[in-house]
N, C-alpha and C positions, 0 to 999 in steps of 0.2 A: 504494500500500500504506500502511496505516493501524499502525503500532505503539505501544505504551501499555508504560511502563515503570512497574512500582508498585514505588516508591521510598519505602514508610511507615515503615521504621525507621528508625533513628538516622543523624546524621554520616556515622561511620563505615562503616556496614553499604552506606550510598548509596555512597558514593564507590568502595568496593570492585567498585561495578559499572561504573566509567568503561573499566577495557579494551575490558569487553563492548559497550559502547556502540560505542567508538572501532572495533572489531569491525563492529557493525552496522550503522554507517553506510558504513565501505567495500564492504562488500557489497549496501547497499540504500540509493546516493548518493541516491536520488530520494524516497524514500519520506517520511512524515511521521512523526518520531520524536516522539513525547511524555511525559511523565515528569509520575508523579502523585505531592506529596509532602505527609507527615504534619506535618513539623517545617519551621519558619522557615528554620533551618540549611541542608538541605537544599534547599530553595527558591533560599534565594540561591548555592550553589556549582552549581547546575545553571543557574540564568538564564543566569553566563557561558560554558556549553559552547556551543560550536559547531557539535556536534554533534545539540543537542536542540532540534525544533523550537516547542514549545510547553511551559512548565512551570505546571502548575496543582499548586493550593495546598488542602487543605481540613485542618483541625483536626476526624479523628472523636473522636479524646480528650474536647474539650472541645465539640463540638456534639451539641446534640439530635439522637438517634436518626434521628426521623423526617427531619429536616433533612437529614442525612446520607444518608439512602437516598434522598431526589430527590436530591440529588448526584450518586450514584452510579447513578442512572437516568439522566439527562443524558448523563452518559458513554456508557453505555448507545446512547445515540442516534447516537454520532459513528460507531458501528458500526466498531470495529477490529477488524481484522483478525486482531493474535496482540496477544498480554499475558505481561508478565514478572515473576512475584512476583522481586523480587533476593532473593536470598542473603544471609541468614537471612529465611527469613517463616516462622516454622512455628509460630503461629497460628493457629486454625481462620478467626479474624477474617477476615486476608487474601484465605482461598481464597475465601473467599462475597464478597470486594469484586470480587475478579476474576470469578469463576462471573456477577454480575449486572453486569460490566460485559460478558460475553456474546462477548467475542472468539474468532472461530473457533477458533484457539488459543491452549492458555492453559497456557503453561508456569511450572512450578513443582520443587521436589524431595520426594522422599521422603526425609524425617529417621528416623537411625536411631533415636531416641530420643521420638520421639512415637508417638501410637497412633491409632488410627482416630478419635478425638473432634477431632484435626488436620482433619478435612473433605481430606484430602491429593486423594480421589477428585474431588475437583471441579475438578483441573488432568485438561486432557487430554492432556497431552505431558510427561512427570517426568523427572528424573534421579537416581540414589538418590545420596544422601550419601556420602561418603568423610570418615573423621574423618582421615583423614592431607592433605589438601587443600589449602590457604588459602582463603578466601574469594573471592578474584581469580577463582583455579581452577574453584571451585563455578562464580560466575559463566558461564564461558568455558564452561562443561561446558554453561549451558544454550543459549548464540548456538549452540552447535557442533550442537546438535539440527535444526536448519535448514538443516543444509549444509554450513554455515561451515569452511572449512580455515583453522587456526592453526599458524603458522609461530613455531618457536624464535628469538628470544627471546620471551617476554613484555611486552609493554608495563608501562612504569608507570602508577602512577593519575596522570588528570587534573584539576588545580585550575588554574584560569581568573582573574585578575584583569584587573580594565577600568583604565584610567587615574586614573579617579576613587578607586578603592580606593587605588594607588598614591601620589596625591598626597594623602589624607586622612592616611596609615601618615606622611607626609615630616611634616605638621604637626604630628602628637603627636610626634614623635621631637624636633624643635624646639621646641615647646612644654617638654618634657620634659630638653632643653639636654644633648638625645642629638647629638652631630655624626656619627658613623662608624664613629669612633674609637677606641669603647669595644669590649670583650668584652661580647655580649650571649647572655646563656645566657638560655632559656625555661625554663618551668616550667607546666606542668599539674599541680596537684596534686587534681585534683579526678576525675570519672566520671557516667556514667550512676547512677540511684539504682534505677532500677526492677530488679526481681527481685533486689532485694537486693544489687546491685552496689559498694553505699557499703565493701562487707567491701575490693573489691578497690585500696581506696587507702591509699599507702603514709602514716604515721605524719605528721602536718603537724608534729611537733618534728623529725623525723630531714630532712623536705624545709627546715625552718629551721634545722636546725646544716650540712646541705648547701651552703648557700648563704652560711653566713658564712666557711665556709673556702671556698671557691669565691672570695666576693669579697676573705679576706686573703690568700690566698696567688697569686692570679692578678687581681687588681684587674677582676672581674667586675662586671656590670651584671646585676641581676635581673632579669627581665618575668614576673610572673605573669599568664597567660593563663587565662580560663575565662567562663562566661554571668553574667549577672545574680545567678544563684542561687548563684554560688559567690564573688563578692566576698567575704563573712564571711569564708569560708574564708581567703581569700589575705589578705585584711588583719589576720588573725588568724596567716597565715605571718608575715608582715612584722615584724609586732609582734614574733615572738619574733628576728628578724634587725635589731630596734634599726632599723626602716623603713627599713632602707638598697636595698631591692628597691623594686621601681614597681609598683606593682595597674594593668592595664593594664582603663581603662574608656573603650570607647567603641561606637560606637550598634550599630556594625554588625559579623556577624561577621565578613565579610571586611573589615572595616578590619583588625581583629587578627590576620586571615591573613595581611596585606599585610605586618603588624607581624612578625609569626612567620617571612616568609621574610628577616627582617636578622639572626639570632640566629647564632649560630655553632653552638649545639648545641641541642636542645630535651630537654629532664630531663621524663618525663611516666608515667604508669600505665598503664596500657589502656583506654585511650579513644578516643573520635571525634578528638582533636585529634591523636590518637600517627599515625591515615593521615592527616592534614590536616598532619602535618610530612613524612610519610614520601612525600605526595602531592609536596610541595614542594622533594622531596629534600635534606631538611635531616639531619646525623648526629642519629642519637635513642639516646638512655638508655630504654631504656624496663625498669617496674616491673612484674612481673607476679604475680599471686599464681596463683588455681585454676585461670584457663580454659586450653583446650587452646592453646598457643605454635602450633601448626602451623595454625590456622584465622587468627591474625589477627596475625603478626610484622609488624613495617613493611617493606612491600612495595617490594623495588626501590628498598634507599636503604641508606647504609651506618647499623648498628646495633651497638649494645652490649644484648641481653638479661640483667636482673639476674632468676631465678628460683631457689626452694630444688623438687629433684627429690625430693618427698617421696614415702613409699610409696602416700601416698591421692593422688597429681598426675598428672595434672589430673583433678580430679572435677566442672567444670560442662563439658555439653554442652550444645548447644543442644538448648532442650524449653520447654515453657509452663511448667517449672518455676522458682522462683527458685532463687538459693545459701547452699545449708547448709553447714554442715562436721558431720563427721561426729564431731569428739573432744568430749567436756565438758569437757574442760579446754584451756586452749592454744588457744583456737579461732584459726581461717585464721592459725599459724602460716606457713603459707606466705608471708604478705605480713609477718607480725610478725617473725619474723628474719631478713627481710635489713637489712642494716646498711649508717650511711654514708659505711663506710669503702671496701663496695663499688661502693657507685656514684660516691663520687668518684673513684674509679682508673677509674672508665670514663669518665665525663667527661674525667679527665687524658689517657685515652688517644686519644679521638675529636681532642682540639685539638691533641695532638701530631702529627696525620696531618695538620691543617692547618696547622702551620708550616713 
């Protein structure tokens, strides 16, 4: 048996599909598992599962059209068997990468929020949406179409380091005249941009007065975490915490994962990296502004959610849509008042459960 996992979203959105993975390969130890991914990211947190037998890599964002459809007819060729848009695809894009890559079947969801220009009809085996779900859940709803019996508890998500990640994370920590010793709190202060996502990060002066009471009053150690594209950002946090934090740059993402599992707590938004802590089961702070808490909380790890329940919360779902808000004045108040006085009393609280 031939299976094709299409893994084209983000970090986050991938990783959310590791139970269903972990799922699918105890029920089909034989079969040939493979996972198609959009992003770098993704690429490399799948290389080390052990559960996927082949990861292939194509950028359609950034390749010629045409390029991209003999790609996707190659595929075509290896004749699989089923295919699995992960949760969230809803996209029309996706359906037609799946639809031409031709798999007998081709599972996918029906989202309540999109309309028939989704191409939804071009999965042949759906599951409709539930906005009360998690993401995990969506997932597990689709292996479960197959057969599949799921037994209470839940797994958590899987992240995989090899050795080499391991002893690269030991070198910058020494380079950096990190011994152990210190309190190491994370920080993501950055996100996805696309669809408008940049609304959903918290204030980078209130994440730098975070951090210098953090480091006066608990002699904390900063790690700012995030891609290329967001060093600005974090050196631009730094800057207002008197550089006393570390902009953590190095080649790979899982070096910074390797780095992310020594923190003692990880401070972050709604992002790919918030499952990439919650993967690692690290306590997470996380910041939420619009999206719905019930699709994407940190899964199976312990959590401090800081959100304001406003009367318009949560107004993004998932749709081809980006995020609006809906006031002229005040906009995504959701994310602009919370304050940091409330997330440092969750960080205070997360480290007290580990002393």
């Amino acid at each position: 048996m031939k299976i094709l996992i299409l893994a084209l979203s983000g970090i986050g959105d991938a990783l959310m599909f590791s139970p269903a993975l972990k799922l699918l390969r105890e029920r089909f130890p034989d079969a040939r598992i493979d996972l198609l991914a959009m992003f770098k990211g993704v690429e490399e947190l799948y290389r080390r599962n052990p559960y996927v037998s082949n990861v292939y890599f194509w950028n359609f964002l950034g390749a010629n059209p045409l390029a991209s459809l003999k790609y996707v007819l190659q595929l075509h060729a290896e004749r699989y068997d089923i295919s699995f848009n992960v949760y969230p695809s809803n996209r029309w894009h996706y359906n037609v990468i799946s639809f031409l890559i031709g798999a007998k079947k081709r599972l996918g969801h029906e989202y309540n929020h999109a309309n028939i220009r989704s191409l939804k009809f071009l999965n042949n085996i759906c599951v409709h949406e539930d906005d009360k779900k998690h993401n995990v859940e969506e997932n597990i709803a689709l292996v479960q179409k197959l057969g599949i019996t799921v037994q209470p508890p839940l797994s958590p998500m899987d992240v995989y380091l090899t050795e080499q990640d391991t002893r690269l994370a030991d070198e910058w920590l020494a380079q950096n005249n990190l011994t152990g010793k210190q309190l190491l709190i994370g920080y993501h202060a950055g996100s996805s941009i696309l669809k408008n996502h940049a609304m959903r990060r918290w204030s980078p002066d209130k994440f730098a007065k975070l951090g210098k009471r953090l480091i006066a009053d608990h002699n904390a150690t900063i790690l700012l975490f995030g891609g290329p594209d967001e060093y600005e950002l974090n050196e631009f946090i730094n800057a207002m915490m008197e550089n006393q934090g570390i902009v953590v740059k190095v080649p790979t993402l899982m070096t910074s994962v390797a780095l992310m599992k020594r923190c003692q707590v990880f401070v972050v938004n709604d992002s790919g990296l918030m499952h990439v802590a919650a993967g690692l089961q690290l306590p997470v702070v996380t910041i939420f502004a619009y999206t719905n808490p019930a699709y994407v909380y940190p899964w199976n790890t312990k959590y401090i959610m800081i959100r304001k329940e406003l009367e318009c919360s949560p107004c993004f779902y998932y749709s081809p849509k980006p995020a609006t808000c809906r006031w002229n004045e005040n906009q995504f108040r959701c994310i602009t008042q919370i304050e940091v006085e409330e997330v440092y009393q969750a960080v205070k609280q997360l480290l007290a459960q580990q002393s």
